[in-house]
C-alpha positions as CSV (number, residue, x, y, z in Angstrom):
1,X,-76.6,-82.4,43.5
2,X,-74.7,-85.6,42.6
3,X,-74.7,-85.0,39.1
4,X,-74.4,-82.2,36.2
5,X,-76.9,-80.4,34.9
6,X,-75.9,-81.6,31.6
7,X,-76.2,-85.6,33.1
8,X,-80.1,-84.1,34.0
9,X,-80.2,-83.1,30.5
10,X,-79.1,-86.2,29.2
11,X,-81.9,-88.1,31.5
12,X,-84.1,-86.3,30.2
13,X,-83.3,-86.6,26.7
14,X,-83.3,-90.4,27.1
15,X,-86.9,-89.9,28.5
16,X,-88.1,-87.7,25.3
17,X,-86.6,-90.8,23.3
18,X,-88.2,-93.7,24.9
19,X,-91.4,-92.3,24.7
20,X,-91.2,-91.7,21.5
21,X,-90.7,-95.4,21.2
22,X,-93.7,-96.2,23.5
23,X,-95.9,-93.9,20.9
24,X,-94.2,-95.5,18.3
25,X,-96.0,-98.7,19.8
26,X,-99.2,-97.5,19.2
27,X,-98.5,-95.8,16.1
28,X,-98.5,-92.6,16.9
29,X,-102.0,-93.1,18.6
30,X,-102.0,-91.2,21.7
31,X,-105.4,-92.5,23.5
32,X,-102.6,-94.8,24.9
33,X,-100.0,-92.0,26.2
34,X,-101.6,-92.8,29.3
35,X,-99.9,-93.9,32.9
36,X,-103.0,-96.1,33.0
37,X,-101.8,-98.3,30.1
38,X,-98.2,-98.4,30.8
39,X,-98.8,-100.3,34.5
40,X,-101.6,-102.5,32.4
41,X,-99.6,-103.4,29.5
42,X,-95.9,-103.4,31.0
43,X,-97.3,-105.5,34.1
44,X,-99.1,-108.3,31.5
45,X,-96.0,-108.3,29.6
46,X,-94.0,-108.8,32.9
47,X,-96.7,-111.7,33.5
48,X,-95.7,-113.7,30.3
49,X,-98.9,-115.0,30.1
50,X,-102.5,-114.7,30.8
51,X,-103.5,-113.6,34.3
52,X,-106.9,-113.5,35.9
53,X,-108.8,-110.2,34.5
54,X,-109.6,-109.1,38.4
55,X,-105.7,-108.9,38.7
56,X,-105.6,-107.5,35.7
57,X,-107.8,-104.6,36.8
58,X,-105.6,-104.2,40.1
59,X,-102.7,-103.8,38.4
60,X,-103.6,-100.2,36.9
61,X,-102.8,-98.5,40.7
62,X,-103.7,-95.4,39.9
63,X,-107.5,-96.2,39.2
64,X,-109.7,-96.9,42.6
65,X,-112.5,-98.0,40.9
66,X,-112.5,-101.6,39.1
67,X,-115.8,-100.1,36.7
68,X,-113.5,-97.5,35.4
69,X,-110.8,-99.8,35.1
70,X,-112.5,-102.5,33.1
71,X,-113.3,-99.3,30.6
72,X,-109.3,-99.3,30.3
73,X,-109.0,-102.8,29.9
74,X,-112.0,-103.1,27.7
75,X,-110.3,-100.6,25.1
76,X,-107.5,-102.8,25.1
77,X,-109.3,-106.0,24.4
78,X,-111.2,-104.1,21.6
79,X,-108.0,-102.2,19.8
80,X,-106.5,-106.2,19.6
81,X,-103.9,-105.3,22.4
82,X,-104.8,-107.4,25.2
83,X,-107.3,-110.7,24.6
84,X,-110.0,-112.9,26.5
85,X,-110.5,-116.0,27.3
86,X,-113.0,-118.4,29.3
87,X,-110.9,-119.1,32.9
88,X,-110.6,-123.6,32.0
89,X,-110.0,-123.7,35.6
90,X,-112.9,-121.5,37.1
91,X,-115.7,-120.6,35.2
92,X,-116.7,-117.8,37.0
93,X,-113.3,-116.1,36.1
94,X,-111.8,-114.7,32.6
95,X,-108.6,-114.3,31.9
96,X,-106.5,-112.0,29.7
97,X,-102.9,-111.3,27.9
98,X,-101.4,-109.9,25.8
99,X,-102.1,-110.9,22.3
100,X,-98.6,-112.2,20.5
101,X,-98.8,-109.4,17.8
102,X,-98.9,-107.1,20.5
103,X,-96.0,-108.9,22.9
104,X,-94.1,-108.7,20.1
105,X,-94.4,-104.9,19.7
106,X,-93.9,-104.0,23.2
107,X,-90.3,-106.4,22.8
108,X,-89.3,-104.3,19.8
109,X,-90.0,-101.1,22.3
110,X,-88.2,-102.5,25.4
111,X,-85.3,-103.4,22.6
112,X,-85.5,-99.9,21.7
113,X,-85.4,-98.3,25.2
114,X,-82.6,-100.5,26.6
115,X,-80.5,-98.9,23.8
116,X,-81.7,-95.4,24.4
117,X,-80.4,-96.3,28.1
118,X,-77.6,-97.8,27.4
119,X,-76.7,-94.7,25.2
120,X,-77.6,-92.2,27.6
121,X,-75.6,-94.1,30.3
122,X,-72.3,-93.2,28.5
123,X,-73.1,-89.8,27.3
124,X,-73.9,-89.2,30.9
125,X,-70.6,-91.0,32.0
126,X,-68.7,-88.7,29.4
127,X,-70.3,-85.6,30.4
């Protein structure tokens, strides 16, 4: 092993915190504790801006099927996470993003988890 079991510890405890912080996101509603929604929402917010809803669909990997994927993507639109809009450039394409309530939520999380690293970092440096 190249580290402690304590440093393991630590990892782990860093973990516990920051998803506590992504349920925090959601207040405290765990329909969204789901692998599913992190790749949707953390790849939209990585998108800064709206992206075609096909890609959209793609970019939850661990669902193979793009019906079963639009249910995912449809609970988001309808819970005011993620909105839709007519494609200006190709009407037979929508497009989605996050909405800026939400985009501002998922900064105060990534605020919050960079900390939780940054303090697990030295109390695994100390250990």
């Amino acid at each position: 092993m190249n580290y402690a079991r304590a440093q393991h510890e630590e990892y782990l405890r860093m973990t516990d915190q920051v998803g506590k912080h992504w349920l925090a996101v959601f207040r405290k509603d765990t329909e969204f504790w789901s692998a599913v929604y992190w790749d949707l929402f953390t790849k939209l917010w990585r998108a800064d801006g709206a992206v075609r809803k096909t890609d959209a669909l793609r970019y939850m990997t661990t669902i193979k099927s793009a019906h079963t994927a639009g249910k995912y993507l449809e609970t988001a639109i309808r819970r005011g996470f993620v909105e839709e809009h007519d494609n200006p450039e190709d009407a037979r394409s929508k497009l989605v993003r996050l909405t800026p309530n939400f985009r501002t939520r998922l900064d105060t999380f990534f605020d919050a988890a960079v900390d939780e690293m940054r303090r697990a970092g030295g109390r695994v440096e100390d250990r």
